[in-house]
C-alpha positions as a Markdown table, in Angstrom:
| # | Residue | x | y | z |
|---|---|---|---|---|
| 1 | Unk | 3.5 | 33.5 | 21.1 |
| 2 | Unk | 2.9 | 35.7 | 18.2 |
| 3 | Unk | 2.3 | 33.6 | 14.8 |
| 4 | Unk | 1.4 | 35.1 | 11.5 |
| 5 | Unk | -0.8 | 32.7 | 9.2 |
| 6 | Unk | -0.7 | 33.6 | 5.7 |
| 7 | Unk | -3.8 | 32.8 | 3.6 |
| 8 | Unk | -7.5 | 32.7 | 4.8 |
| 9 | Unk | -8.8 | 30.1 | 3.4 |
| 10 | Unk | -10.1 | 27.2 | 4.6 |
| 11 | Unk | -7.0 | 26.1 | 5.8 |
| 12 | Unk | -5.6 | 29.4 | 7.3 |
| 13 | Unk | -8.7 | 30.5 | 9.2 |
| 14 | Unk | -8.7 | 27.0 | 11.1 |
| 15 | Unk | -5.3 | 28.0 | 11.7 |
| 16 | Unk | -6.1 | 30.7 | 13.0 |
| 17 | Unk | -8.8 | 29.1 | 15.2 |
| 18 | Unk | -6.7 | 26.5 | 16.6 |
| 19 | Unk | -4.1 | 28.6 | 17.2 |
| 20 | Unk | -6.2 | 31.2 | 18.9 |
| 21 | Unk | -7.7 | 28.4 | 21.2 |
| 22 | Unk | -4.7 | 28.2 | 22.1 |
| 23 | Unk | -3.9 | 32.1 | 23.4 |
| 24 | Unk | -1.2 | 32.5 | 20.5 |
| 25 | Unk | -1.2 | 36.4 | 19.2 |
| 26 | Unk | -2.2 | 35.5 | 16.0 |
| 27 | Unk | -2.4 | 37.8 | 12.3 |
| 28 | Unk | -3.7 | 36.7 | 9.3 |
| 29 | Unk | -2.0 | 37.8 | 6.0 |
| 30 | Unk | -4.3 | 37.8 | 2.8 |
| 31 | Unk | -3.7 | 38.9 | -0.6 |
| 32 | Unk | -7.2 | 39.2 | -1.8 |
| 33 | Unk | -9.8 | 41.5 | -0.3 |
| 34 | Unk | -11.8 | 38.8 | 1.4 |
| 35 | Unk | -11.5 | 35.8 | 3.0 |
| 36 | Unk | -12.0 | 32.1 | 1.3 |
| 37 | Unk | -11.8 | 33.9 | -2.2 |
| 38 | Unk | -9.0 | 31.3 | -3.8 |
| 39 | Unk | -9.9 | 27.4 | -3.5 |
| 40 | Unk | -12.4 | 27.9 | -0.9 |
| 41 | Unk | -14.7 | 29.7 | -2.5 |
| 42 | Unk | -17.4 | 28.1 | -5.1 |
| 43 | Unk | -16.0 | 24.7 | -4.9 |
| 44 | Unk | -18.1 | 21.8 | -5.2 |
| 45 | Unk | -19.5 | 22.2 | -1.5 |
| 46 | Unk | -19.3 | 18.0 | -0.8 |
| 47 | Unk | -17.9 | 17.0 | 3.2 |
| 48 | Unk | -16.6 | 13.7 | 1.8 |
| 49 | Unk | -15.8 | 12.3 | 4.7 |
| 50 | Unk | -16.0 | 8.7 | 3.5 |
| 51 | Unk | -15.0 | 9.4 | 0.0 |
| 52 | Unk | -11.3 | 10.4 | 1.0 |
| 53 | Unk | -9.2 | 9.1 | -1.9 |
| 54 | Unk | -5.7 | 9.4 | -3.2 |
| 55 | Unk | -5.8 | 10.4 | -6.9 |
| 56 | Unk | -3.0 | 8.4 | -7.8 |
| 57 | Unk | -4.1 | 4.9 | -8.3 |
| 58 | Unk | -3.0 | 2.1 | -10.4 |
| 59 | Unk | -6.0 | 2.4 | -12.6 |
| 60 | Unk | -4.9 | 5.4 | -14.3 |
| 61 | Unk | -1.9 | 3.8 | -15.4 |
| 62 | Unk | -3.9 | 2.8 | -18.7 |
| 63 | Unk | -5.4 | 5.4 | -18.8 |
| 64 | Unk | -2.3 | 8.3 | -18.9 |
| 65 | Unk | -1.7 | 8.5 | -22.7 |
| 66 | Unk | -5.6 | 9.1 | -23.1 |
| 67 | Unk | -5.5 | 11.8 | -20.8 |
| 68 | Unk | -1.9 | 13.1 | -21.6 |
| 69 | Unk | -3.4 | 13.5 | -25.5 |
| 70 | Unk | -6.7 | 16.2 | -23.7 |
| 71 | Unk | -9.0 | 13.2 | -24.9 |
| 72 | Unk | -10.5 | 13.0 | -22.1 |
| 73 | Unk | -13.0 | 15.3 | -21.1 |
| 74 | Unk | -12.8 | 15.8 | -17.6 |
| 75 | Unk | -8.6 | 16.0 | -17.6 |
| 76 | Unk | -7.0 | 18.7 | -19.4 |
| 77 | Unk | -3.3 | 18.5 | -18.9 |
| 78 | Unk | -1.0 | 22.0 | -20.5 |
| 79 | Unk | 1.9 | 20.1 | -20.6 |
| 80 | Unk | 5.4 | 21.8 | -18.7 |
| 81 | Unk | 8.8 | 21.3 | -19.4 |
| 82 | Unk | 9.5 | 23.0 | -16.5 |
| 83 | Unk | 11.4 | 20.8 | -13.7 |
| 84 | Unk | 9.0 | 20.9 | -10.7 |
| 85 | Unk | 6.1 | 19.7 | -13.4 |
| 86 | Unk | 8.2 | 17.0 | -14.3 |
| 87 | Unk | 9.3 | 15.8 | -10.9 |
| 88 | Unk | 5.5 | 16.0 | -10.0 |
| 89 | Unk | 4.1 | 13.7 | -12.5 |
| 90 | Unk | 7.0 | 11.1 | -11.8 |
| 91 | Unk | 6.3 | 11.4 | -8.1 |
| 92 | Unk | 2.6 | 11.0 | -8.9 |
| 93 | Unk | 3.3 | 7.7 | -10.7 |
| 94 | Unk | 5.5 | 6.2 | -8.5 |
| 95 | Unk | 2.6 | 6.9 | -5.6 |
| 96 | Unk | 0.6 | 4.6 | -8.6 |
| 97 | Unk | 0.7 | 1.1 | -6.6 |
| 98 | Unk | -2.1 | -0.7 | -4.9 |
| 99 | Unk | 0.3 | -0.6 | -1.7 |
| 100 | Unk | 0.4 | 3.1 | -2.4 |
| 101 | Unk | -2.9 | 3.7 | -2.8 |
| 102 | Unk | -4.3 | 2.2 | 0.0 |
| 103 | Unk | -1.1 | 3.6 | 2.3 |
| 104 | Unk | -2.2 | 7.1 | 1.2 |
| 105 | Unk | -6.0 | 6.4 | 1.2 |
| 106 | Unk | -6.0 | 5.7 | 5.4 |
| 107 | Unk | -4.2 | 8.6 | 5.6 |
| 108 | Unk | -6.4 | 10.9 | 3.9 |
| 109 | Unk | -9.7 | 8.6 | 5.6 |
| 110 | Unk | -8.1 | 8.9 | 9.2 |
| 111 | Unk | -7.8 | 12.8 | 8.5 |
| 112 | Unk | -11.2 | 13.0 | 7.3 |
| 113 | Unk | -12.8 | 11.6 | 10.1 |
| 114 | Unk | -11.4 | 13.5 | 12.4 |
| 115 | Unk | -12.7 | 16.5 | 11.0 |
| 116 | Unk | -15.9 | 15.1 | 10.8 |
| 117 | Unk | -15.7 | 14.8 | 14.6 |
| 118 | Unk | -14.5 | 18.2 | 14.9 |
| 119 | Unk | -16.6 | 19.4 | 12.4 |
| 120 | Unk | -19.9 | 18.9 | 15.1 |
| 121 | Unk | -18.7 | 22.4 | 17.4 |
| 122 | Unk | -18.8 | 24.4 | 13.9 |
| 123 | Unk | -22.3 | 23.1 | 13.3 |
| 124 | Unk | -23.2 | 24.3 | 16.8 |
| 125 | Unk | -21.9 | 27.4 | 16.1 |
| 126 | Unk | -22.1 | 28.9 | 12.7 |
| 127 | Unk | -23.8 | 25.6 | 11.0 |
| 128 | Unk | -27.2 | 28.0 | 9.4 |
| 129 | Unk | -24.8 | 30.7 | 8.7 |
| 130 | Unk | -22.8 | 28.2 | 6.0 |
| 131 | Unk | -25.9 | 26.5 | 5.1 |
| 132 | Unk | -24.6 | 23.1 | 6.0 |
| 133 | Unk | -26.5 | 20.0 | 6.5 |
| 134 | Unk | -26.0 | 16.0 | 6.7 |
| 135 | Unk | -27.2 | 15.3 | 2.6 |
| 136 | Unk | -25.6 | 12.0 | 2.5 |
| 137 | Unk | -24.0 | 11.5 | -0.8 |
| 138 | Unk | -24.3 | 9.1 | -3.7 |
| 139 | Unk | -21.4 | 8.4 | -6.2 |
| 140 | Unk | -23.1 | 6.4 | -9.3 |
| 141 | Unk | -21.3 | 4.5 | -11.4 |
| 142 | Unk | -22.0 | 3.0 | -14.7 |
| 143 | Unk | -20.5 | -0.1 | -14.3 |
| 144 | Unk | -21.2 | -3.1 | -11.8 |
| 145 | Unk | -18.8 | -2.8 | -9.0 |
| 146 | Unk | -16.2 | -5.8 | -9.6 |
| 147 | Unk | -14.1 | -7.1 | -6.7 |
| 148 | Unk | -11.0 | -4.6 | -6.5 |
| 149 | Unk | -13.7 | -1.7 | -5.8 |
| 150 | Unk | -15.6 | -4.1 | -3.2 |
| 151 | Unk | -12.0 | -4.6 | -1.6 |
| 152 | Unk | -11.5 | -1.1 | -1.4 |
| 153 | Unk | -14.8 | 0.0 | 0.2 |
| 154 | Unk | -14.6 | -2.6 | 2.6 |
| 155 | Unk | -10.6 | -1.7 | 3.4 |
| 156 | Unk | -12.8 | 2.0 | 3.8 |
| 157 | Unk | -15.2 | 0.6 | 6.3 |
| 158 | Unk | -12.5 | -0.7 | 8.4 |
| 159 | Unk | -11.3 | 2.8 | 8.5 |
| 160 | Unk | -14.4 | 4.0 | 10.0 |
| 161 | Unk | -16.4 | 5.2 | 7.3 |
| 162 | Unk | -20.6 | 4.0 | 6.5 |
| 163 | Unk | -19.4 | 3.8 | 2.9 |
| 164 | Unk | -21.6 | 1.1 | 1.2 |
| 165 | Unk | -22.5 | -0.4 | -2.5 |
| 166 | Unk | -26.0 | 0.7 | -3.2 |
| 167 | Unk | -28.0 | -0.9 | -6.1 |
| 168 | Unk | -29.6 | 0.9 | -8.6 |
| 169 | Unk | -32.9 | 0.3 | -7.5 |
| 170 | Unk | -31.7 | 1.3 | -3.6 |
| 171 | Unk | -30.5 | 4.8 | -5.8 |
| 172 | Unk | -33.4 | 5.8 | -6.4 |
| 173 | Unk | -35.2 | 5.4 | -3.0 |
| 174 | Unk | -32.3 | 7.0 | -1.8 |
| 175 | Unk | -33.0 | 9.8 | -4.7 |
| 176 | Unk | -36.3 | 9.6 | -6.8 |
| 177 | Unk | -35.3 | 12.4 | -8.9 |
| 178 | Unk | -32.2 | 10.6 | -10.4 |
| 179 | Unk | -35.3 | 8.2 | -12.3 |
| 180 | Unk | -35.5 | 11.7 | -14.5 |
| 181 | Unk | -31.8 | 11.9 | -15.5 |
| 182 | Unk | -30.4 | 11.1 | -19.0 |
| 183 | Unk | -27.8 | 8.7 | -17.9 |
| 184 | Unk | -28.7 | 5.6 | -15.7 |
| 185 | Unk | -26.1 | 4.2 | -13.3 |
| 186 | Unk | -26.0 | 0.3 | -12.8 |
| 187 | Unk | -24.9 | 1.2 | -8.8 |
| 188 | Unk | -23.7 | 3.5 | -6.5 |
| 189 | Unk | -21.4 | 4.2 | -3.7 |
| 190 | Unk | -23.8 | 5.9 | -1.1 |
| 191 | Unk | -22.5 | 7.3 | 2.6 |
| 192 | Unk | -25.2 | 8.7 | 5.1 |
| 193 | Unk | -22.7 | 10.8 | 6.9 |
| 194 | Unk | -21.7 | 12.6 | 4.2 |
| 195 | Unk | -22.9 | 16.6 | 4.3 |
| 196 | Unk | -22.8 | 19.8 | 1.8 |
| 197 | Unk | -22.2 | 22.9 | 2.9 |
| 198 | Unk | -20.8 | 26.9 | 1.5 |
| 199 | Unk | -17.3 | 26.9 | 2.2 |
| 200 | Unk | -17.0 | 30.8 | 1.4 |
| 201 | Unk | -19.9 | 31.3 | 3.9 |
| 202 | Unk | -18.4 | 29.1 | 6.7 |
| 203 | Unk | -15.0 | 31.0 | 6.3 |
| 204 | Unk | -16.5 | 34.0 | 6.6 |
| 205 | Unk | -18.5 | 33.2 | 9.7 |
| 206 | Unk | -15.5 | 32.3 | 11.4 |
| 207 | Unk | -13.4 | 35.7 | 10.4 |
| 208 | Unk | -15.8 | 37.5 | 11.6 |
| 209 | Unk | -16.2 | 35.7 | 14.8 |
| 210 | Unk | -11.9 | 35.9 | 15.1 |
| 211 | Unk | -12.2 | 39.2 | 14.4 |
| 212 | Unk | -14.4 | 39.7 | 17.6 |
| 213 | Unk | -12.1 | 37.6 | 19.5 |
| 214 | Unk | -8.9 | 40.3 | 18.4 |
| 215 | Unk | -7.5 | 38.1 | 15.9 |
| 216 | Unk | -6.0 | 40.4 | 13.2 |
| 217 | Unk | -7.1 | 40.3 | 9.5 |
| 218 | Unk | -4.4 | 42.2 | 6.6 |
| 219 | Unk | -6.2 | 41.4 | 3.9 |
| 220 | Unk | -5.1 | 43.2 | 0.3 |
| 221 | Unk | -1.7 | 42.2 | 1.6 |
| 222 | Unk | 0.2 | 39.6 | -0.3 |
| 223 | Unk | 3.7 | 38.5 | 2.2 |
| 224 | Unk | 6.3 | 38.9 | -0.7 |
| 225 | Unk | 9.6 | 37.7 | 1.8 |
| 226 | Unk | 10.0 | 35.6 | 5.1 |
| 227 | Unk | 13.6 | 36.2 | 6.8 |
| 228 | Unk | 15.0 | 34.0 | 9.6 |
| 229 | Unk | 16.1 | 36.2 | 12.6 |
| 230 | Unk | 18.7 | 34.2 | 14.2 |
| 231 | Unk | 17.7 | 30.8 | 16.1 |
| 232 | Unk | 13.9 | 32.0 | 16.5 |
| 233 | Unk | 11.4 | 34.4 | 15.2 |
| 234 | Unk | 10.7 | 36.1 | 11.5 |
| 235 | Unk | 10.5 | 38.4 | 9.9 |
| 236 | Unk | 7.2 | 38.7 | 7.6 |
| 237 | Unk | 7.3 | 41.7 | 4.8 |
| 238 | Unk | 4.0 | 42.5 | 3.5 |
| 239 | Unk | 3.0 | 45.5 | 1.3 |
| 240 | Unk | 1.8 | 47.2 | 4.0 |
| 241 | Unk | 4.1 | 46.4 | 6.8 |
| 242 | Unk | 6.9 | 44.1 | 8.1 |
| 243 | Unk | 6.7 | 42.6 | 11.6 |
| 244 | Unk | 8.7 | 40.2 | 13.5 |
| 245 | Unk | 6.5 | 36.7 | 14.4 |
| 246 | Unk | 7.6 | 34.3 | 16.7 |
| 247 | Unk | 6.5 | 31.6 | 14.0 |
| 248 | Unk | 4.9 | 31.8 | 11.1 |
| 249 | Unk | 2.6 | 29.1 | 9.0 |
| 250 | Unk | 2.0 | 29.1 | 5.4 |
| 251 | Unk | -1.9 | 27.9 | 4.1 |
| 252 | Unk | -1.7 | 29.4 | 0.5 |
| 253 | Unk | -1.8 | 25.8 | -1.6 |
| 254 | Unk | 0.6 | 26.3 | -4.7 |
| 255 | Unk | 1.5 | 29.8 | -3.5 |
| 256 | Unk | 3.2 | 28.6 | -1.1 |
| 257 | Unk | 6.0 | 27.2 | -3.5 |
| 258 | Unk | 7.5 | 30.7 | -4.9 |
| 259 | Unk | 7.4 | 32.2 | -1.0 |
| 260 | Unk | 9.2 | 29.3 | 0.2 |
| 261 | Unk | 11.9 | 28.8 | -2.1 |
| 262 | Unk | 14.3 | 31.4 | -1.2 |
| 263 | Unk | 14.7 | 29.0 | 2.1 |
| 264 | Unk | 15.2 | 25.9 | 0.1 |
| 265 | Unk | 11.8 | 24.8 | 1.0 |
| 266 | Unk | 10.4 | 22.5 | -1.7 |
| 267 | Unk | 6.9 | 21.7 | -2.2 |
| 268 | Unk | 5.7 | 18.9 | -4.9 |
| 269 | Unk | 2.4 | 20.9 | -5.3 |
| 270 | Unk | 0.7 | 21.6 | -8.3 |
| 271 | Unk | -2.6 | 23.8 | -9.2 |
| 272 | Unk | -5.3 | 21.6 | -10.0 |
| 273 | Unk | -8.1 | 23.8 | -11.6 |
| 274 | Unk | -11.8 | 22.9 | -11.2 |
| 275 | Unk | -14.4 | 24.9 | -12.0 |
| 276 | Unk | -18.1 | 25.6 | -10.8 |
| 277 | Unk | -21.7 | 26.8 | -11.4 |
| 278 | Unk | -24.5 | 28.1 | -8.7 |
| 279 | Unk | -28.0 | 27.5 | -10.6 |
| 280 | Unk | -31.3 | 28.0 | -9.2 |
| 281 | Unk | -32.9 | 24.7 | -8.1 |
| 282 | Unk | -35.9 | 23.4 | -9.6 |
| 283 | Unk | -39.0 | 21.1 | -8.4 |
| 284 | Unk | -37.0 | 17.5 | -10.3 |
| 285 | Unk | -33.4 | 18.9 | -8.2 |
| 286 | Unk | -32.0 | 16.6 | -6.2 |
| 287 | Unk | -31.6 | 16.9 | -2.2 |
| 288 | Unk | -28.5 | 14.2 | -2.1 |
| 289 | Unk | -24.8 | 15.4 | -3.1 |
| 290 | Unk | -24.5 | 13.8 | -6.1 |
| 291 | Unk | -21.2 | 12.5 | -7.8 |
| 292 | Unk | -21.2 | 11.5 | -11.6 |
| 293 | Unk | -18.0 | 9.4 | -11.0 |
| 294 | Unk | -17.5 | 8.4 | -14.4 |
| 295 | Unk | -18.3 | 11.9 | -16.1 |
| 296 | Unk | -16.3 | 14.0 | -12.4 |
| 297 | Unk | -19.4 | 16.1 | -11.9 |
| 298 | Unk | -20.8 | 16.7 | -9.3 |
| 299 | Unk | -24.4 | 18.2 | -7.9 |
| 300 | Unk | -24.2 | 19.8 | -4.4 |
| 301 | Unk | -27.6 | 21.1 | -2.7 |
| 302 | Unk | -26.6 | 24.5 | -1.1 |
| 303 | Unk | -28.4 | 27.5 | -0.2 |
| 304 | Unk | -31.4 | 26.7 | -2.1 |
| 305 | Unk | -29.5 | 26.5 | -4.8 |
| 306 | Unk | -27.8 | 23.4 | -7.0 |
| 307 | Unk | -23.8 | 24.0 | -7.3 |
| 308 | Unk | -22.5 | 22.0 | -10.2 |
| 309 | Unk | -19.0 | 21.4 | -10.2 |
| 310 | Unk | -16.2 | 19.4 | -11.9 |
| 311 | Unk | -13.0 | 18.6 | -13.9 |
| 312 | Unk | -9.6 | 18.5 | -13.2 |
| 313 | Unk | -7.2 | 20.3 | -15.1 |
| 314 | Unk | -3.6 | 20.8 | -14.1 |
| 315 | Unk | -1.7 | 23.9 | -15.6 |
| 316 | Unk | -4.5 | 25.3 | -16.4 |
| 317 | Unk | -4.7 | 28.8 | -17.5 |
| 318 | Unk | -7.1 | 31.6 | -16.7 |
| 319 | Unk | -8.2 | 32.4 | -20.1 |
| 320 | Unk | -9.9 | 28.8 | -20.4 |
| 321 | Unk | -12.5 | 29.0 | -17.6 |
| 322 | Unk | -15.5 | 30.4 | -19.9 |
| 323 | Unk | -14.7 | 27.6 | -22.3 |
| 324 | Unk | -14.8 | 25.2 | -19.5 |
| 325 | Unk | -17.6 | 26.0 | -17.8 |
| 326 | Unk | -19.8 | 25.4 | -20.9 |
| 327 | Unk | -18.2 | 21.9 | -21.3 |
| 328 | Unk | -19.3 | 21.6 | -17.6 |
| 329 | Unk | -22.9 | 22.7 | -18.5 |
| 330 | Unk | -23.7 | 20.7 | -21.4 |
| 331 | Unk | -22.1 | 17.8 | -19.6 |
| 332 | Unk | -24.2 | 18.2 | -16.4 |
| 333 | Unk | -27.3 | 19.2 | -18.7 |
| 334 | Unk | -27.1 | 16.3 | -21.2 |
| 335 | Unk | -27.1 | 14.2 | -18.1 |
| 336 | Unk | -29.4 | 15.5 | -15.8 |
| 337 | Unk | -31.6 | 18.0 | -17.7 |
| 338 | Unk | -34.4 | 18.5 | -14.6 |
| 339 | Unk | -31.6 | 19.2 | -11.9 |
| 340 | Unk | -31.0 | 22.6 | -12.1 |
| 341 | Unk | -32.3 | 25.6 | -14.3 |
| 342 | Unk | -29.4 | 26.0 | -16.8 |
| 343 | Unk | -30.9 | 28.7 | -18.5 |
| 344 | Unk | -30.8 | 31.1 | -15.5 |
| 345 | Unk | -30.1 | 34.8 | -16.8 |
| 346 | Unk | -27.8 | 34.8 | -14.1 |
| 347 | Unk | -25.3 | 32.1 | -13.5 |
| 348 | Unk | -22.4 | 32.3 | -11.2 |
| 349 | Unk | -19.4 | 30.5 | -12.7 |
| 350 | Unk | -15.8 | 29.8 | -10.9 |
| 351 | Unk | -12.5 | 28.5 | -11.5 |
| 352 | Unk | -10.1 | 27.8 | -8.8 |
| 353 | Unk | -6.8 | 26.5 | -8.3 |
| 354 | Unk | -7.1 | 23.5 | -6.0 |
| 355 | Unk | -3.4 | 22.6 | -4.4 |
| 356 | Unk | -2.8 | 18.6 | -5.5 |
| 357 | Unk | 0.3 | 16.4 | -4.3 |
| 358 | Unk | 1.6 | 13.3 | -5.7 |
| 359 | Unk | 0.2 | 11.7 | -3.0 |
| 360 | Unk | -2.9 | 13.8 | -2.3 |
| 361 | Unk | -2.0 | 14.1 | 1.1 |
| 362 | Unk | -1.8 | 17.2 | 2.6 |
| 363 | Unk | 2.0 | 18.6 | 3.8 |
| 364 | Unk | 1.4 | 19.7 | 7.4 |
| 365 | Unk | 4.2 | 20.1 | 10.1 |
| 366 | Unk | 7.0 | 21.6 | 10.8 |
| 367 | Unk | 9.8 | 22.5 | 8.1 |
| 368 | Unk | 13.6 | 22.0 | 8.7 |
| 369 | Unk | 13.6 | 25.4 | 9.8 |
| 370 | Unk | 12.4 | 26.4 | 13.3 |
């Protein structure tokens, strides 16, 4: 079977893999001039297994008009008129419910999970050329966890997951250089299982290895139509080239929604910008991921480096990352001034377009069309 997979990200090179595992003739169709260089590339660099959650919860109910009015600093909102925005954010509130929540929560856990088992033949394989390791991760909190969250984790642990409540005395045995940060939690969330590792790095490990194995890479070549021929097989037209596929599966996160739309094909996905920082480490960094839950920062030990990462803004457009990335520094430095040197001459900043549903599950499967 010859399948086209367009977009190598994260997503589209382990279709790739799969689909190669499973002696399909397989081409990849790119529209950058690299691999992993949309979502996949400088994100926050957490394997949150255990920390799987919808991001439509009944909590944030209260705490919409806040957000809708940019006061808070972590959510920006550019508010749409335009349909699909509109649809989206009622979808996402109706997905608001406890039943909801916790519905969508298993699903994302069970998912997780499973990659973490599958995870263990990439570790074998390519694990010191993405720099990953098991970090275990601690998400601190600055209140006492009251007995909706202690409901939740343990509805997590039934899942599967090592997610426990950690004191803050327990925080910093787990960490010692958190007793040097600005802000104090009262607990933490803290999963042993949890790892770090450079997404950009471990996508490009496994190109190259396809490439070895004859999978075929277009990259610079963005797929601007997808025709039906007949009962089976399409037709895929590129910049460079159109070729007839057998099948044909889209990984290109909000991308996806302008190719797919000629064939009544639509997707409730919005871009979700968050943005990034790679800073040198220094001797007070920490070795544990690290999630500011309250402030959505986050501090990621990779390559010898600390990647700080964060925010979630929906709409967002290019033209604000430089402004957003300094909110993200001063944040992370006013609360954690020893855990990475934020005066490097050389930072490496990023903004990316992270594909969100109402739901926060991902839409896999097959489409009404074969």
């Amino acid at each position: 079977m010859r399948v086209a997979v367009i977009g190598a990200g994260v997503v589209g090179t382990m279709t790739a893999y799969y689909l190669h595992q499973r002696n399909c003739e397989v081409e990849v169709f790119e529209s950058a001039a690299s691999a992993g260089a949309g979502a996949s590339n400088a994100n926050g660099g957490q394997l949150s297994y255990s920390f799987a959650d919808s991001m439509a919860d009944p909590q944030i109910l209260p705490k919409l008009p806040h957000i809708l009015l940019n006061r808070d600093p972590a959510f920006k909102i550019n508010l749409s008129a335009d349909p699909s925005f509109l649809s989206w954010g009622l979808r996402f509130i109706s997905h608001c419910t406890r039943r909801r929540r916790d519905a969508n929560t298993a699903g994302l856990v069970t998912l997780a999970l499973r990659s973490l088992a599958l995870m263990a033949e990439f570790h074998d394989k390519f694990g010191q050329q993405f720099a990953s390791r098991r970090a275990g991760k601690l998400v601190l909190m600055s209140e006492a966890p009251d007995e909706e969250l202690r409901r939740r984790i343990n509805f997590k642990r039934s899942l599967g997951t090592d997610i426990r409540i950690v004191s803050r005395d327990e925080v910093l045995d787990i960490e010692p250089t958190l007793a040097g940060w600005r802000w104090q939690p009262s607990a933490a969330l803290y999963s042993p299982s949890d790892e770090v590792g450079d997404a950009l790095r471990f996508v490009t490990a496994v190109c190259d290895y396809l490439s070895q194995q004859g999978v075929l890479f277009a990259f610079n070549n963005p797929v601007s139509h997808l025709q039906q021929l007949g009962k089976h097989g399409w037709q895929v037209s590129s910049r460079d080239h159109s070729r007839r596929f057998d099948a044909v599966v889209v990984c290109t996160g909000d991308a996806a929604r302008p190719l797919l739309a000629p064939l009544r094909i639509k997707l409730p996905v919005l871009p979700v910008a968050g943005y990034s920082v790679t800073l040198p480490r220094l001797d007070a960094s920490p070795t544990t991921s690290i999630t500011a839950l309250d402030h959505r920062t986050v501090f990621s030990p990779i390559n010898g480096n600390v990647r700080v990462a964060g925010f979630a803004d929906m709409n967002a457009r290019p033209a604000q990352r430089d402004q957003r990335v300094a909110a993200l520094l001063d944040t992370c430095a006013e609360l954690a001034p020893d855990a990475a040197d934020y005066r490097t001459p050389d930072p490496k900043p990023w903004m990316g377009y992270r594909p969100m549903t109402p739901s926060s599950l991902p839409i896999t499967g097959p489409t009404a069309l074969p």
